[in-house]
C-alpha positions as CSV (number, residue, x, y, z in Angstrom):
1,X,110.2,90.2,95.4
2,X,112.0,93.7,96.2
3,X,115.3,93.9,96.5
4,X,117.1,92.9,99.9
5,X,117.7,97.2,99.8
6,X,114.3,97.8,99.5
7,X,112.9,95.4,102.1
8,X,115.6,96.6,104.4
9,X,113.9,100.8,103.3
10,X,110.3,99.2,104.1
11,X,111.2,97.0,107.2
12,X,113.1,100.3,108.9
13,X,110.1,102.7,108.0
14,X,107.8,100.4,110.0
15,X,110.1,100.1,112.7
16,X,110.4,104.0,113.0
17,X,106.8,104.2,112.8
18,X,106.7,102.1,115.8
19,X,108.7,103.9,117.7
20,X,107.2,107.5,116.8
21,X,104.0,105.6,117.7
22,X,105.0,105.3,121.3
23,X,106.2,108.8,121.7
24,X,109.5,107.4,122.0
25,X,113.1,109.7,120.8
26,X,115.6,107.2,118.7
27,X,118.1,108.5,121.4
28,X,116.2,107.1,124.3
29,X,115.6,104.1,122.0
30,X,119.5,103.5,121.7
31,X,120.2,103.7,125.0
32,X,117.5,101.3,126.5
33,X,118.9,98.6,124.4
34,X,122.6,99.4,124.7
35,X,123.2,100.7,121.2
36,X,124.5,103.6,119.5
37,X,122.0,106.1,118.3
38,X,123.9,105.5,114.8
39,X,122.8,102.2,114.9
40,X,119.3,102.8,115.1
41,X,119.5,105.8,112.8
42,X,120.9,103.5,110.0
43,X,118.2,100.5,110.5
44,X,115.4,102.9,110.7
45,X,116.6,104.5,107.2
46,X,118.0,100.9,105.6
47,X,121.3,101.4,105.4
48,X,122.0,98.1,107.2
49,X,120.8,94.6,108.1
50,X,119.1,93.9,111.0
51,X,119.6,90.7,113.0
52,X,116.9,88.8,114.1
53,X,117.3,89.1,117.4
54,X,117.7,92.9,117.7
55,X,114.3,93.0,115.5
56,X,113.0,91.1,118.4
57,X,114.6,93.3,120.8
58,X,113.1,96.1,119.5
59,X,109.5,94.9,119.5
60,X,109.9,94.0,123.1
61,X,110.4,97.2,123.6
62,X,107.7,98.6,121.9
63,X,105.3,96.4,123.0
64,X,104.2,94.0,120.5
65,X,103.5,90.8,121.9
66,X,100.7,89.3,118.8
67,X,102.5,86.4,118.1
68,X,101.2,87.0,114.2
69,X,102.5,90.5,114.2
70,X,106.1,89.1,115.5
71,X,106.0,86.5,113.2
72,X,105.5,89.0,110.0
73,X,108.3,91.7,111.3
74,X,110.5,88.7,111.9
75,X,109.7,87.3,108.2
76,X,110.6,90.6,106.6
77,X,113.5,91.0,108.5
78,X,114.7,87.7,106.9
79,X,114.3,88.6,103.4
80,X,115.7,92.0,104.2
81,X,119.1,89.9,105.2
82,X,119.5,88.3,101.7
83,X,121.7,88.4,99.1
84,X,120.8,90.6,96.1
85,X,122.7,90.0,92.3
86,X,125.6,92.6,92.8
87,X,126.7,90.7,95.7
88,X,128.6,88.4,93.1
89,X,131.1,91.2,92.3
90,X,132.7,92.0,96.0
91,X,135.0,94.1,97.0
92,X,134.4,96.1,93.7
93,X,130.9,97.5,95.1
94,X,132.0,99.4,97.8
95,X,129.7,99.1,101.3
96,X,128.0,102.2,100.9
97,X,127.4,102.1,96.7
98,X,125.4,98.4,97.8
99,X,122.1,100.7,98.9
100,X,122.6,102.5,95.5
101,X,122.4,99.4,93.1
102,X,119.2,98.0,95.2
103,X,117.7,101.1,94.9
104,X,118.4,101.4,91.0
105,X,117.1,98.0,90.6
106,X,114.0,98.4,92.5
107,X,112.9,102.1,91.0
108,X,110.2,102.6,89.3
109,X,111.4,106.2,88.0
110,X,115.1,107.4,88.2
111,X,115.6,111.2,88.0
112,X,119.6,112.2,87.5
113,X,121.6,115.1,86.8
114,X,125.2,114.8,86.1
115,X,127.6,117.8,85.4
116,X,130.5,116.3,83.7
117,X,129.7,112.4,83.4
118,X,127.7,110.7,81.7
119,X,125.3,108.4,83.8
120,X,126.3,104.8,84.5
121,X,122.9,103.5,83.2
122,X,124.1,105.0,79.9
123,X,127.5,104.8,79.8
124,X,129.6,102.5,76.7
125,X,131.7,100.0,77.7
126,X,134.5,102.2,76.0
127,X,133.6,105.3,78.1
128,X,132.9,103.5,81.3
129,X,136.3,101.9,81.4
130,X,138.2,104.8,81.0
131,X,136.0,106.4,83.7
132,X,136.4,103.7,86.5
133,X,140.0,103.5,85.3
134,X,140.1,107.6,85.7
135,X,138.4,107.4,89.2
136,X,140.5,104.7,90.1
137,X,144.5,105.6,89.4
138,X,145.8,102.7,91.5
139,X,143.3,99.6,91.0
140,X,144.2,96.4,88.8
141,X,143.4,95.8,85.7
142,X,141.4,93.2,87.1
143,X,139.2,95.3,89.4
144,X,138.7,97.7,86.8
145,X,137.0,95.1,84.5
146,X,135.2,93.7,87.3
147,X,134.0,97.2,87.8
148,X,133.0,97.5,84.0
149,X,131.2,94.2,84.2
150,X,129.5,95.5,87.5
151,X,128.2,99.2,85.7
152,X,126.8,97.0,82.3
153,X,125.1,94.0,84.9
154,X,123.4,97.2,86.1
155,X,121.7,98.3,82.7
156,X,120.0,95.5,81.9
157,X,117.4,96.9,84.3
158,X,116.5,99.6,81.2
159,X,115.4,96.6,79.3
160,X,113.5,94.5,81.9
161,X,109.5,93.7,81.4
162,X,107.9,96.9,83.2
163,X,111.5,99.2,83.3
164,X,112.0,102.4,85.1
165,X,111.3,105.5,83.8
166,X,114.9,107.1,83.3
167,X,115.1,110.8,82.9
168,X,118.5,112.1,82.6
169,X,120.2,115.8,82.3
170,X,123.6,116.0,81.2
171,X,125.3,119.4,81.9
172,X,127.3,120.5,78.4
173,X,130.1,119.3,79.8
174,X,129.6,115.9,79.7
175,X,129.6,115.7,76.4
176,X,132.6,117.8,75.7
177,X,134.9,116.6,78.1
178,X,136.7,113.8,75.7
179,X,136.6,110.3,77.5
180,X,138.8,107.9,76.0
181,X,139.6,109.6,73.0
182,X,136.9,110.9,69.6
183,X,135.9,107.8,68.8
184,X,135.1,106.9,72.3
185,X,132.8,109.9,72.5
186,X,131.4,109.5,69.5
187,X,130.3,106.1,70.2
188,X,128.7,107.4,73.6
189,X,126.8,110.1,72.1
190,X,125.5,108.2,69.7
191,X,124.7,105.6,71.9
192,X,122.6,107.9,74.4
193,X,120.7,109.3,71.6
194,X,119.9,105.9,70.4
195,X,118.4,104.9,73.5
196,X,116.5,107.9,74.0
197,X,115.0,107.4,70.6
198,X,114.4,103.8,70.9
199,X,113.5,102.9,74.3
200,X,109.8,105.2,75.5
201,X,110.7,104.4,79.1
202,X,114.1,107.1,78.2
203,X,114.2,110.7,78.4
204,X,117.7,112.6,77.9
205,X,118.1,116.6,78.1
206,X,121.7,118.3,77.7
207,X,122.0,121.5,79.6
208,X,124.1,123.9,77.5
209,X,126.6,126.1,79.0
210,X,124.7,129.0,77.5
211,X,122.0,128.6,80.5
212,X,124.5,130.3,82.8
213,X,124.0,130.2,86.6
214,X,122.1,127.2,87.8
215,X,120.3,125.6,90.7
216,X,122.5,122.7,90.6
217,X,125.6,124.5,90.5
218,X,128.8,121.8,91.3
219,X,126.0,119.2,92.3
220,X,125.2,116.1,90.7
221,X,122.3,113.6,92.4
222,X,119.7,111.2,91.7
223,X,116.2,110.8,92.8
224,X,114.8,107.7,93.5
225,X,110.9,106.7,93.4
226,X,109.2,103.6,94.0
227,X,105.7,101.7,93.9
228,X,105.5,99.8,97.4
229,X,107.4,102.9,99.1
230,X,105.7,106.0,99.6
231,X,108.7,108.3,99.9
232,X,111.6,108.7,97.4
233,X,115.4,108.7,98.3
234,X,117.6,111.1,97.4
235,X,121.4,110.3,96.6
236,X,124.4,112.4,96.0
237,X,127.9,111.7,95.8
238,X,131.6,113.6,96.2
239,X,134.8,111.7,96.3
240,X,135.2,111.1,99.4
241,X,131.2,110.3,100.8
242,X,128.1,109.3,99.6
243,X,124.7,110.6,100.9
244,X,120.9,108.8,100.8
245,X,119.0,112.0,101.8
246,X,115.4,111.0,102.9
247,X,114.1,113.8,104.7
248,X,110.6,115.4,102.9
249,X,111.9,119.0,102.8
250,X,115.0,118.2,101.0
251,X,114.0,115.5,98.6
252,X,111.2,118.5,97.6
253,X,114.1,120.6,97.2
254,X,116.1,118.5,94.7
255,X,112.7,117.8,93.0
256,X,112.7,121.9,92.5
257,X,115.8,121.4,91.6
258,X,115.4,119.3,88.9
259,X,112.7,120.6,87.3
260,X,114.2,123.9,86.9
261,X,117.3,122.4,85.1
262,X,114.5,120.6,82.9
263,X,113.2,124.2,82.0
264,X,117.0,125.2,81.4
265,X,117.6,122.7,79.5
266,X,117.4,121.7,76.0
267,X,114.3,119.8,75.2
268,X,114.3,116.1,74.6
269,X,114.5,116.2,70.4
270,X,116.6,118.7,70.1
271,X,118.9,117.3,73.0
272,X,119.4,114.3,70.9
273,X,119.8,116.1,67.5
274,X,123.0,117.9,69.9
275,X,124.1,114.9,70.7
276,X,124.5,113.1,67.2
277,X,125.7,116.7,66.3
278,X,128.8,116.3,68.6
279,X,129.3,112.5,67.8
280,X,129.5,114.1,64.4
281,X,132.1,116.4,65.6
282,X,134.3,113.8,67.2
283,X,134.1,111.4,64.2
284,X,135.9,114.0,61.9
């Protein structure tokens, strides 16, 4: 079964499918049944749970009475409610980050470009503790390993039966910037080049700082794609908001996007030749 993200995604599409159905606005929606327009916004894309009963309120509303169609819209919206693994870890996955990890775990292909980090989906346990820690100056020791355990719980997806394709670009300066000391780095690199060796389903590229100008300039984002959900999500991420873009237009734009920094970038071989050259670097 999907995740309780995913069913959430798949349960709100078909619920604003309804609604565009009947020639009805979200705003006039809202109002009819005494809500925000927020509110309906957010089930319609996902973002949150939807109770039983406002399910029900909402096919009132739009007019299905088939006791079998009820019964199926009412079913979903029950698994959409449950728990998925990360709920385990808390308070150290914030609200927002929860539609993240479902997503990641449900993907069949995850596109990402990061500018100066290295992704979490290939990230040490050396490098990604000295990144939460970085990120987060004031949090316990405690919290920061529960965040550690949280990032490596969230691999294991890249060696599940049937994994995601992962294609990753790294901007130079992700593997120049020296987390947690050489030997650290060294152990990173090595460890990303390993994987992208090893595992088919893994594609790295580095984009040197030689390329210049770029499309992606001061951006980092990942694109989503999945098998029982026709449209991709789009997610991107500054320190103080996170964003699911689902809109057409702009998840075509960061698709652009992305395959122009493939075209800037070094190519997959010689990417990871780069990258045990560095390791080699820091090991000196």
């Amino acid at each position: 079964m999907s995740s309780p993200t995913v069913l959430r995604r798949r349960l709100g599409g078909e619920l604003g499918k309804l609604r565009s159905s009947r020639d009805m606005s979200a705003k006039d929606v809202a109002a009819a049944l005494g809500w925000s327009a927020s509110k309906l916004s957010r089930i319609e894309s996902g973002l949150v749970s939807l109770q039983e009963r406002d399910a029900a309120k909402l096919l009132a509303h739009y007019g299905i009475t088939s006791p079998e169609e009820v019964k199926q819209f009412l079913k979903l919206t029950r698994q959409s409610r449950q728990q998925g693994w990360w709920h385990a870890y808390g308070d150290a996955l914030p609200d927002r980050f929860r539609a993240y990890v479902g997503f990641e775990t449900d993907a069949t292909k995850i596109v990402t470009f990061q500018c100066e980090a290295v992704p979490g989906l290939l990230q040490t346990e050396g490098y990604a503790r000295h990144i939460i820690r970085a990120m987060n100056p004031t949090e316990s020791t405690e919290g920061v390993e529960l965040k550690l355990a949280l990032r490596m719980e969230r691999q294991h997806i890249l060696d599940r039966p049937n994994p995601p394709q992962l294609w990753a670009i790294l901007g130079e300066a992700a593997i120049r910037r020296p987390v947690g000391g050489e030997l650290v780095m060294a152990e990173q690199l090595n460890h990303i080049a390993a994987l992208a060796e090893e595992h088919p389903n893994i594609t790295v590229q580095v984009l040197p700082f030689s390329a210049g100008a770029h499309t992606a300039m001061g951006s980092s984002f990942s694109i989503f794609a999945f098998t029982d959900i026709p449209s991709s999500v789009v997610y991107c991420e500054t320190i103080s908001s996170k964003t699911y873009i689902e809109q057409q237009s702009e998840i075509a734009r960061h698709e652009d996007v992305f395959h122009r920094l493939m075209a800037s970038s070094a190519q997959p071989e010689k990417s990871i030749s780069w990258l045990r050259q560095v390791a080699e670097e820091y090991s000196k």
